[in-house]
C-alpha positions in Angstrom: -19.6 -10.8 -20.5 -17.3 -13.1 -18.1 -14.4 -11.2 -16.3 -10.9 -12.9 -17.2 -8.8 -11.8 -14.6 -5.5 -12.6 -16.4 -2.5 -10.2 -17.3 -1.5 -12.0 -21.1 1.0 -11.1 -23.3 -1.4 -9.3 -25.3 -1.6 -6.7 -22.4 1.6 -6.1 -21.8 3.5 -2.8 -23.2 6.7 -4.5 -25.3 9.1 -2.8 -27.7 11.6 -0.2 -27.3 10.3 2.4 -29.6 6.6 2.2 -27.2 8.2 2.4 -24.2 10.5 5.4 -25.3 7.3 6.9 -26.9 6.0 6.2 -23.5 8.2 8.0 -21.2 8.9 11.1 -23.4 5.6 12.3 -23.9 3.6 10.6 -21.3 1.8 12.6 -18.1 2.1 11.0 -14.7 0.6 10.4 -11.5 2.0 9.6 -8.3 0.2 7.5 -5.5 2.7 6.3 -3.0 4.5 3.8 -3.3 3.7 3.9 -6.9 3.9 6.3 -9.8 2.2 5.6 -13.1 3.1 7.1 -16.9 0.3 7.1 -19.3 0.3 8.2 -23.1 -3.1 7.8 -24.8 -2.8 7.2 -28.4 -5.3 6.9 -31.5 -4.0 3.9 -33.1 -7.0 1.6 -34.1 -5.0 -1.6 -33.8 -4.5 -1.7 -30.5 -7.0 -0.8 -28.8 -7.1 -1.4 -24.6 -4.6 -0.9 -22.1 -0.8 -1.8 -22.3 1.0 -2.2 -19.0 4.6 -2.4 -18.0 5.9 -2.7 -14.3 9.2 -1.7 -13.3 10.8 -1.4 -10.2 14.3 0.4 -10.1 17.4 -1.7 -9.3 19.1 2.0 -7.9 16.6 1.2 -4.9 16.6 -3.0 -4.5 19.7 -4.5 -5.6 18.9 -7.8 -4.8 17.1 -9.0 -7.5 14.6 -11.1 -5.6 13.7 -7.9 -3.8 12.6 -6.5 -7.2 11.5 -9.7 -8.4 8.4 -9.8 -4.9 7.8 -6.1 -5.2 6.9 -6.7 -9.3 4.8 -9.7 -8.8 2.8 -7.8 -5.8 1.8 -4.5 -8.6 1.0 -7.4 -11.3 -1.4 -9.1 -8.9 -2.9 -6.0 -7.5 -2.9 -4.3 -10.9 -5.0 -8.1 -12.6 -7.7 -8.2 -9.2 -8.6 -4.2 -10.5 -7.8 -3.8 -14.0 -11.6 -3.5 -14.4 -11.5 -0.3 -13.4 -9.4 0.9 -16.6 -10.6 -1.6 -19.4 -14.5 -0.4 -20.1 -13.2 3.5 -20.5 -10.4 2.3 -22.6 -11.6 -0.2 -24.9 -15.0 1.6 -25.5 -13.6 5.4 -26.6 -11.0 2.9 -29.2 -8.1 4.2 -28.4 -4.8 2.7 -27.0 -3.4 3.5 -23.6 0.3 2.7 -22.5 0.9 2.7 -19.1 4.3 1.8 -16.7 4.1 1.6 -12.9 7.3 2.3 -11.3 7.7 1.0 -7.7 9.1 4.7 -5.7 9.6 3.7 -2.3 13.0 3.1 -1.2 11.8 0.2 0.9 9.5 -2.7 0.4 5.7 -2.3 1.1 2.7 -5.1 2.2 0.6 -5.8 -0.7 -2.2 -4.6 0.8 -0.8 -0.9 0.4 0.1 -1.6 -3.0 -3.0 -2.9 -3.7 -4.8 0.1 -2.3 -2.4 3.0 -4.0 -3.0 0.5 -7.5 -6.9 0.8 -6.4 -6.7 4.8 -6.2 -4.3 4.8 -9.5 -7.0 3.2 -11.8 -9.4 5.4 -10.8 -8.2 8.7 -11.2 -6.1 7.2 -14.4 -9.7 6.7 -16.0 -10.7 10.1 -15.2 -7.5 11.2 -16.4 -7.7 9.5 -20.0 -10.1 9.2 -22.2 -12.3 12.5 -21.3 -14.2 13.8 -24.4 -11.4 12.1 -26.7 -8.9 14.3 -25.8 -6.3 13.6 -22.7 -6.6 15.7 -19.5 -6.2 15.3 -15.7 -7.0 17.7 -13.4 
């Protein structure tokens, strides 16, 4: 099977009523300069990972500052998303997940791309173990 290392619409975690679902009963992990909230739900339809990115005006008021620091978690987030998809799309469930940029000043992407590297990981043995959600 050829790897499509795109980030489509289909992917990404739209509507209000998700992304409140989301951030009320969601668990999260922090990996500087990144923290991630994940909810793992048993709804057939959609099945694979949903992903938002956000990264708080409180911290970059500027919006282009927001704007570079967004694009930097999409790219590192579409080179590694590998890591997450098998897990997710083979135990049928569907997994929301928002990154929120925490550092109060911007980062290279390399660091981003590392903490998004060590975030995947330890989100797929956080989700997804034995049908039931748990992260130790």
């Amino acid at each position: 099977m050829e790897q499509r290392y795109s980030l489509s619409k289909e992917e990404r975690l739209r509507g209000t009523k998700n992304i409140q679902k989301l951030f009320e009963n969601g668990q999260s992990i922090l990996q500087y300069p990144i923290r991630v909230v994940y909810l793992s739900l048993n709804e057939g339809n959609n099945v694979g990972p949903k992903v938002l990115f956000s990264v708080p005006k409180r911290r970059f008021k500027k919006a282009h500052d927001r704007n570079l620091l967004r694009r930097r978690m999409k790219e590192a987030f579409r080179q590694h998303k590998i890591l997450l998809q098998g897990n997710a799309e083979a135990s049928q469930k569907a997994l929301f997940v928002a990154f929120t940029y925490i550092a109060n000043e911007p980062v290279a992407f390399k660091q981003i791309e590392n903490a998004m590297q060590a975030l995947l990981l330890r989100l797929n043995q956080c989700v997804h173990v034995d049908n039931e959600l748990s992260c130790e």
